[in-house]
C-alpha positions in Angstrom: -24.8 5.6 24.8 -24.6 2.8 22.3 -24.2 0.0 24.8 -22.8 -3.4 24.3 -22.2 -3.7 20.4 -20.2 -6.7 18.7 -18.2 -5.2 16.0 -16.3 -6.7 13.5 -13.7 -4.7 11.9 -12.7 -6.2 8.2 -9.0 -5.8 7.5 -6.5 -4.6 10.5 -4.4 -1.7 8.6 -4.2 2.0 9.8 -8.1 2.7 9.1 -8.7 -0.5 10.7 -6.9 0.2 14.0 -7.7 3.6 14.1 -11.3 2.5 13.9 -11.0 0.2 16.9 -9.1 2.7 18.6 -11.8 5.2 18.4 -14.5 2.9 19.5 -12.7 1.9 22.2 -12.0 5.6 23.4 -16.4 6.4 22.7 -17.5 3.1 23.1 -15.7 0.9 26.1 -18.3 -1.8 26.1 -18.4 -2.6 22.8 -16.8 -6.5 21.8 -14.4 -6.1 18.6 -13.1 -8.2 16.7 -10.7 -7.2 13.6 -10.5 -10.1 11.1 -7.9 -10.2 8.2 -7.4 -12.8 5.9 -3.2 -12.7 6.5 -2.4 -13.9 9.4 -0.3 -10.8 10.1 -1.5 -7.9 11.5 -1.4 -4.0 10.2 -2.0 -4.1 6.7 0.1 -1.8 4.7 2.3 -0.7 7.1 4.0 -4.6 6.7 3.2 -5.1 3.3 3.4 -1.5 1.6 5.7 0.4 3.7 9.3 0.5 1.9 11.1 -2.4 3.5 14.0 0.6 4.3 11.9 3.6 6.0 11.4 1.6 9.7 10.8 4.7 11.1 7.4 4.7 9.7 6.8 1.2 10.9 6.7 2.4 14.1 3.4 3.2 14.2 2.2 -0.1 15.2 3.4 0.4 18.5 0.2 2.8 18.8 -1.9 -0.1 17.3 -0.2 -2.8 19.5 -2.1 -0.7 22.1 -5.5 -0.4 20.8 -4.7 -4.9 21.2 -4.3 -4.3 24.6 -7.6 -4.2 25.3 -9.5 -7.0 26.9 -12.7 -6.3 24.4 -11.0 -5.6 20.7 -9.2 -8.9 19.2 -7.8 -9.8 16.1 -8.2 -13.0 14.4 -6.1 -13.5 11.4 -6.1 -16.2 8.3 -9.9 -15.4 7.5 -10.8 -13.8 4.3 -13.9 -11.9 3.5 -15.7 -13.8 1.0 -13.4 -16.7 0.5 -13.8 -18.2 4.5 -17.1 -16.2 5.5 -19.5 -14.4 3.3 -20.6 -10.8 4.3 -24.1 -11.9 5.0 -22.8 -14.1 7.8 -20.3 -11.0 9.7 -23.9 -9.1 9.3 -26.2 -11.6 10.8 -23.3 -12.2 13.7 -22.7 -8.6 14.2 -25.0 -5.4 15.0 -21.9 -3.8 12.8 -19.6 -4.5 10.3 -16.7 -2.1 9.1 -15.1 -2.6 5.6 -11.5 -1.2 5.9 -9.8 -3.5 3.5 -8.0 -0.7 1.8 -8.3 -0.5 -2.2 -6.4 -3.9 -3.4 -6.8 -3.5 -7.2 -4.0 -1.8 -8.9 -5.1 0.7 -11.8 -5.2 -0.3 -15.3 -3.0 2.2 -17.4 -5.6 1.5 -20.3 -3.3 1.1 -23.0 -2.4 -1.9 -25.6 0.1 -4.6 -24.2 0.0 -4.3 -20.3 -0.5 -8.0 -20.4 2.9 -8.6 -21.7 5.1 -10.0 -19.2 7.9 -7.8 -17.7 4.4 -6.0 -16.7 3.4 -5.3 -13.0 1.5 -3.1 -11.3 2.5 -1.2 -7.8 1.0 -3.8 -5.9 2.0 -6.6 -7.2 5.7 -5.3 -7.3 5.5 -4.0 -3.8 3.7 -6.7 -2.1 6.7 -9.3 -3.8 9.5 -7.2 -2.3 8.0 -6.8 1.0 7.1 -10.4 2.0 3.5 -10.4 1.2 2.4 -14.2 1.0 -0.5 -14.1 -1.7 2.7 -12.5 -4.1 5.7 -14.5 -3.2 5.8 -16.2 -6.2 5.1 -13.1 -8.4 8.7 -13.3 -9.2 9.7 -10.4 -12.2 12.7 -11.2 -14.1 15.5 -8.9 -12.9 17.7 -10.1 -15.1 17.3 -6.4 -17.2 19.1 -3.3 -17.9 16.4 -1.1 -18.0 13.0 -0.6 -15.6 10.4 2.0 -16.7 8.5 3.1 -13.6 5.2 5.0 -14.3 3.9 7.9 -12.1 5.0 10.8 -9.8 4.2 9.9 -6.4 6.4 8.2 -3.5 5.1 4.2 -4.4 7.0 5.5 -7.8 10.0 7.0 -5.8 10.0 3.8 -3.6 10.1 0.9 -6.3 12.6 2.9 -8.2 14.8 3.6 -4.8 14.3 0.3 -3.5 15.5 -1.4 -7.6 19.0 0.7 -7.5 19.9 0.5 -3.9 22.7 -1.8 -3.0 23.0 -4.8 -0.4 24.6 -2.6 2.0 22.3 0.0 1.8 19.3 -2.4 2.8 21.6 -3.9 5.5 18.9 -2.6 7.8 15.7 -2.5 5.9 13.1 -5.7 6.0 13.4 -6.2 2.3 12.1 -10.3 2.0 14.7 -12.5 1.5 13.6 -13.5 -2.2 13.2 -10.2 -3.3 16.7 -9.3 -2.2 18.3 -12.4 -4.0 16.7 -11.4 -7.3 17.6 -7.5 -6.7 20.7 -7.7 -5.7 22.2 -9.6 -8.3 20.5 -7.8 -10.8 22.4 -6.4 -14.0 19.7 -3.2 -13.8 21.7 -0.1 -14.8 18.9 2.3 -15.5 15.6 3.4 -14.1 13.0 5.8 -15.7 10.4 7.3 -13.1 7.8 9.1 -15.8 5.1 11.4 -15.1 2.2 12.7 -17.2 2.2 16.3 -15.6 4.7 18.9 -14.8 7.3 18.6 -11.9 5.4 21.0 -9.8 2.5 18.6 -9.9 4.6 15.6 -8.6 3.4 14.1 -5.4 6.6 13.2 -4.2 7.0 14.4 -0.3 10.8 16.6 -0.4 11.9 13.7 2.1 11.6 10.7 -0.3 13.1 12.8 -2.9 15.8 14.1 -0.9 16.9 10.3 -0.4 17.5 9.9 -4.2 20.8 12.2 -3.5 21.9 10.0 -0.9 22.2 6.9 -3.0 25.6 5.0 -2.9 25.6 3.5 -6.5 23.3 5.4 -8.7 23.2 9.2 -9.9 19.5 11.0 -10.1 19.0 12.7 -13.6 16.0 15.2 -15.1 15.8 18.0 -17.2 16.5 21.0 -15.6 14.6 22.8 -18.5 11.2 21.6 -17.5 11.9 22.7 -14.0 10.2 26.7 -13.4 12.1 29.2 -11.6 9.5 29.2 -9.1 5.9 27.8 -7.8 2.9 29.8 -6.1 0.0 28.9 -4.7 -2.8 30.2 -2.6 -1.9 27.3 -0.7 1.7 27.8 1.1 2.3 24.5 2.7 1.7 23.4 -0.6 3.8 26.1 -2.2 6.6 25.4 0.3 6.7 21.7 -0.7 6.8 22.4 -4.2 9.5 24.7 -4.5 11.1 22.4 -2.0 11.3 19.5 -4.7 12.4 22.1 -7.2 15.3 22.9 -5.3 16.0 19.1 -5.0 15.4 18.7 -8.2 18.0 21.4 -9.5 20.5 19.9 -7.5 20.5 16.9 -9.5 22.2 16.1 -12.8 21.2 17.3 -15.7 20.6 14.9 -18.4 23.0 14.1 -21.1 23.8 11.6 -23.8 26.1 8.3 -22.9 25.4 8.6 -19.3 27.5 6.0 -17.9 27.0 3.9 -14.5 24.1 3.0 -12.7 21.3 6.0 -13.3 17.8 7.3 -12.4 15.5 9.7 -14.5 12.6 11.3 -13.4 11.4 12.3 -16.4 8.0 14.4 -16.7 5.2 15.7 -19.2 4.8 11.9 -20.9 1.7 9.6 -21.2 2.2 5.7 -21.9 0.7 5.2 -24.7 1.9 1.5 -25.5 3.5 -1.2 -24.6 5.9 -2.4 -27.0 7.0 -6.2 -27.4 5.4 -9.5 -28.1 5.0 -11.8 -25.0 7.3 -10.0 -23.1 7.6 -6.3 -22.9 11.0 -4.7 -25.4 9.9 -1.0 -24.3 7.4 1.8 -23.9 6.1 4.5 -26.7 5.4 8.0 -25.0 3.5 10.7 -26.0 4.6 14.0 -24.7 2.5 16.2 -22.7 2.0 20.1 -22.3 -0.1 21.8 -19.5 -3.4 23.4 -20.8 -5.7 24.7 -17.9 -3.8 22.7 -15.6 -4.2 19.5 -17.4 -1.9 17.1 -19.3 -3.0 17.3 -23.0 -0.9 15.5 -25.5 1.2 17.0 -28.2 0.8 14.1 -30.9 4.7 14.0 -30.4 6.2 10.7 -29.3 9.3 8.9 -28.1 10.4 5.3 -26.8 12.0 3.9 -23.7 13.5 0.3 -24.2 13.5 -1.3 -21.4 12.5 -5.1 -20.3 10.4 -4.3 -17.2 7.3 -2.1 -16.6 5.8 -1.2 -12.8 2.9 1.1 -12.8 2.3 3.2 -10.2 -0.5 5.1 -10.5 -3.1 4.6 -7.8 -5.6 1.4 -6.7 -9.0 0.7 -6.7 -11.7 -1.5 -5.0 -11.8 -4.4 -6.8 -15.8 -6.1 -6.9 -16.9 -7.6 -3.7 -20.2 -9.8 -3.2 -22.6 -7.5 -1.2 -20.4 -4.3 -1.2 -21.7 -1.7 -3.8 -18.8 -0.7 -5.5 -18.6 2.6 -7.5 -15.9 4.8 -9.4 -12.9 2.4 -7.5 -14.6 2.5 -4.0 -17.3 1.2 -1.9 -20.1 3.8 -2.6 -21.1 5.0 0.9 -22.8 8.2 2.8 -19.8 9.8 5.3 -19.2 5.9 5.8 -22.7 4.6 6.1 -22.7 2.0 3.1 -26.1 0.4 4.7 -27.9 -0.5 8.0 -25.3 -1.9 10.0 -22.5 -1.4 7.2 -19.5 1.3 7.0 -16.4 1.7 5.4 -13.3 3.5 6.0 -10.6 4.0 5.0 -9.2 4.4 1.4 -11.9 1.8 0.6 -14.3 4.7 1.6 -12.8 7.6 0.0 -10.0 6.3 -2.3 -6.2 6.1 -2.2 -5.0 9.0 -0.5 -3.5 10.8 1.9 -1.0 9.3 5.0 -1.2 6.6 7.4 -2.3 9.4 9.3 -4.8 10.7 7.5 -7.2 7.4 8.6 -7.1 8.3 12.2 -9.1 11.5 11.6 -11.2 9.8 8.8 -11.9 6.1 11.3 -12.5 8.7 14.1 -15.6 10.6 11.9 -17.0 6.9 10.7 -17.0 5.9 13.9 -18.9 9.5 15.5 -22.0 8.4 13.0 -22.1 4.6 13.3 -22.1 5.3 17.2 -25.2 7.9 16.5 -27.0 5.4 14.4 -26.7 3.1 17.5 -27.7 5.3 20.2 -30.5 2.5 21.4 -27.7 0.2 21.8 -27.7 -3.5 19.6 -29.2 -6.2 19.4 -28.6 -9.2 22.5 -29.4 -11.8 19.9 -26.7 -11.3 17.8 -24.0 -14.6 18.2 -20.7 -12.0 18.0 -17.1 -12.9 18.9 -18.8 -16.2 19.7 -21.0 -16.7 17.3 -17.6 -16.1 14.1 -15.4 -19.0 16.9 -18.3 -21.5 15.9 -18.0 -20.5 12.3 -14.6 -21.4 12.3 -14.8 -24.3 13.9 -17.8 -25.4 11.8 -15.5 -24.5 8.3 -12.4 -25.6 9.5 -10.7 -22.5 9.6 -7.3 -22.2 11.8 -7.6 -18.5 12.6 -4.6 -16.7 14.2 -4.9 -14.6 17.3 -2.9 -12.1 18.4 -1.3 -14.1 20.9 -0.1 -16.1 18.1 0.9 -13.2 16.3 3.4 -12.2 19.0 5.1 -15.6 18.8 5.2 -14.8 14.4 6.5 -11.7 15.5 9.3 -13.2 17.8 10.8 -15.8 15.3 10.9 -13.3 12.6 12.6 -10.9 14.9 15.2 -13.9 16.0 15.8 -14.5 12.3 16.5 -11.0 11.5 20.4 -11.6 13.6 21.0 -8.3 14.2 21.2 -5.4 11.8 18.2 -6.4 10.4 14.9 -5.4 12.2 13.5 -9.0 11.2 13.4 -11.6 8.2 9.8 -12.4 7.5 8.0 -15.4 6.6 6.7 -14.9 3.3 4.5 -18.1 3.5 1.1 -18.9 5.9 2.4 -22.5 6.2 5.2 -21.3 8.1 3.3 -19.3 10.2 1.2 -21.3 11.1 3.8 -23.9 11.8 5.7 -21.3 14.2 2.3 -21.0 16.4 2.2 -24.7 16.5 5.7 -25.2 17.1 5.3 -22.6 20.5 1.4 -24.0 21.0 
C-alpha cells in the first residue's frame, strides 16, 4: 500500500476528477489537491458542454462527491506555468498528474485561416459558454452565412447552438454576451462540411436527431451521397450509422433558392482556402471521393461565401515547459510521462471519446502510478502545505471549493428561474463574489 502521498492533480475536468476519485477509492490516505488555473471547477463540462444539453452537466454531481472528501481539495485561479512552474508541483509533490485536457485547436493547414471571421472550436465554444480567458473573443455575427468545418458533435453543436432561437435557449446557460450577439443576428444559413462520406460522420443519432426539432431553421443534405445501407463487423457501430442515415433521409433534400433560415450538412469536401483579404468573403472546396476508405481529392472545386469560418476538427496539446509533447499530446508510457509524472486524460491519449470514457482511462493511470509507489512517498515533501506558502509567497488569491460554492450560488440566483444559472464570464467578479460572502 502506497501510504500517505501528496498528489497534485493539474486541471479539474472529467480526467481530473475521475483521477481523484480513483485514488480516493485505492488510496484513502493520500492528500490531493486539484489545481486549475479558472477559478471554476470541472473543466469542459462548464466550458465545452453545449450551454443547452444540462442533462449532461449533471455529471458533476458525481464529482461534487469526490470534493467531499476531507483529503482531495481543489484550489482554483492557479495556472501551470504562469503562477507555479512544474518543477515546483514536483519538488512539493511525490506526484504530479497532467490532466489539462488538449487546449490547442487544430490548424486546418490551408492559406488565409488568419483572416478574421476565422475561429477555431475552442475559441468559438469557450466565447459562447462563458469561459473568462475568451470573453472578449467576440466574432462578428452580423453575417448571413457561417461555414462550419467537420463531422462530429462540436460541429453539430456550434451550428445548433448559431440557428437556435431565444426561446429555444430559454433554459440553456448560453453566456449572456454570447446570446446578445446570437440572437440578434441576421445569420440565415449554416454549412456543416465534412471531408469523408456520411457514414464516417461522428455525429451520435441523438445530436443529430435534435437538428429536426429546431423551431426556425430546416436541415438540408444530399440525399444522393446517402447509401442504402451500412455494415460493419462492428454492429453497435453499424447500428449507429444506419441510425444517422435514417435521420439523414428524413431531412430535406437540397434544392436551389432555399428560402428561410437553413442548415447543410454537406459531405465529401476538403477546405482548401480561405478566401478574402483581412476578413474572410468565403471558402474554396475541393471535392472528395472515398479510395480505400480515405478521402482523396478529385481536383474538382467549388465555393461557399460566407463571412464566418469555425473549425472543428479536433485539439491538440499545445508546448508546455517540462512536459514532452509529441504528435498533439504529452508523450507518455500507459500514463507514466517520468518519475513522479502522469498524464490522463485526452492530454494522454488525445481528443476522444466521452466524458465517460476518462473514468476507465484515470482509473488505469491511477492502477500504475499506485504500483510505482508501493514503498509509499517521501515525508519530506512540503505538499498541500508546502503550494499554501507558494501562494502566499507569489501573491496568488487561490479559490477553494468553499468559495466555489458561494460562485456557484450567485450564478444560480442570477439565473431567475428558467434558466439553470447566468455565469460570470470574468475572474474579477468572482473573486469579488467570494469577498463579498468572506
Amino acid at each position: 500500500m502506497s501510504a500517505g502521498l501528496k498528489i497534485c492533480i493539474v486541471g479539474s475536468g472529467p480526467a481530473g476528477m475521475y483521477t481523484a476519485g480513483a485514488i480516493v477509492k485505492k488510496n484513502p490516505e493520500s492528500q490531493i489537491d486539484i489545481i486549475d488555473k479558472l477559478a471554476t471547477p470541472y473543466g469542459l463540462v462548464r466550458a465545452g458542454v453545449a450551454p443547452d444539453h444540462q442533462t449532461t452537466k449533471n455529471v458533476t454531481r458525481a464529482y461534487d462527491k469526490v470534493m467531499e472528501n476531507d483529503n482531495v481539495r481543489f484550489v482554483g485561479n492557479i495556472g501551470l506555468g504562469s503562477d507555479v512552474p512544474l518543477d515546483k508541483l514536483r519538488e512539493l509533490y511525490d506526484v504530479v498528474v497532467i490532466a489539462t485536457g488538449t487546449p490547442k485547436d487544430r490548424s486546418l493547414g490551408i492559406p488565409g485561416e488568419d483572416k478574421d471571421g476565422v475561429f477555431g472550436a475552442q475559441t468559438f465554444v469557450y466565447w459562447y459558454n462563458g469561459h473568462p480567458e475568451y470573453r472578449d473573443a467576440v466574432p462578428n455575427l452580423d453575417i448571413e452565412t457561417a461555414v462550419v468545418i467537420g463531422n462530429g458533435n462540436v460541429a453539430l453543436d456550434v451550428a445548433r447552438i448559431l440557428m437556435r432561437t431565444e426561446d429555444e435557449m430559454v433554459t440553456s446557460d448560453l453566456a449572456e454576451h454570447a446570446a446578445s450577439e446570437i440572437f440578434r443576428s441576421p445569420l440565415k444559413c449554416v454549412h456543416v462540411v465534412g471531408r469523408r462520406a456520411p457514414e464516417n460522420a461522428q455525429f451520435s443519432s441523438k445530436e443529430l436527431g435534435e437538428f429536426a426539432e429546431l423551431v426556425s431553421a430546416k436541415t438540408y443534405t444530399d440525399k444522393s451521397v446517402l447509401p442504402a445501407e451500412f455494415t460493419s463487423d462492428d454492429k453497435k457501430e453499424e447500428k449507429v450509422v444506419n441510425t444517422n442515415l435514417d435521420l439523414l433521409r428524413n431531412f430535406e433534400q437540397i434544392r436551389p433558392g432555399i428560402e428561410g433560415r437553413s442548415i447543410h450538412l454537406d459531405f465529401l469536401a476538403s477546405p482548401v482556402e480561405i478566401l478574402g483579404d483581412e476578413a474572410i468573403t468565403g471558402v474554396r472546396f475541393e471535392r472528395n471521393r472515398i479510395v480505400d476508405g480515405k478521402a482523396v481529392g478529385t481536383g474538382e472545386t467549388y465555393e461557399i461565401d460566407c463571412q464566418l469560418l469555425v473549425s472543428c476538427i479536433g485539439y491538440e496539446m499545445g508546448i508546455l515547459e517540462g512536459l514532452p509533447v509529441e504528435k498533439g499530446i504529452v508523450k507518455n508510457d500507459e500514463g507514466h510521462v517520468a518519475d513522479g509524472l502522469y498524464v490522463v486524460g485526452w492530454a494522454k491519449r488525445g481528443p476522444s471519446g466521452t466524458i465517460g470514457t476518462n473514468r476507465i482511462d484515470s482509473q488505469n493511470v491511477v492502477e500504475r502510478m499506485l504500483a510505482d509507489f508501493e514503498g509509499g512517498g517521501n515525508p519530506a515533501k512540503g505538499g498541500p502545505a508546502g503550494l499554501d506558502a507558494w501562494c502566499r509567497e507569489k501573491g496568488i488569491r487561490a479559490v477553494s471549493f468553499e468559495d466555489w460554492k458561494k460562485i456557484d450560488q450567485a450564478e444560480v440566483a442570477r439565473g431567475g428561474g428558467k434558466s439553470p444559472r447566468k455565469k460570470f464570464v470574468r475572474t474579477r467578479d468572482m473573486l469579488s463574489i467570494v469577498q463579498q460572502e468572506g
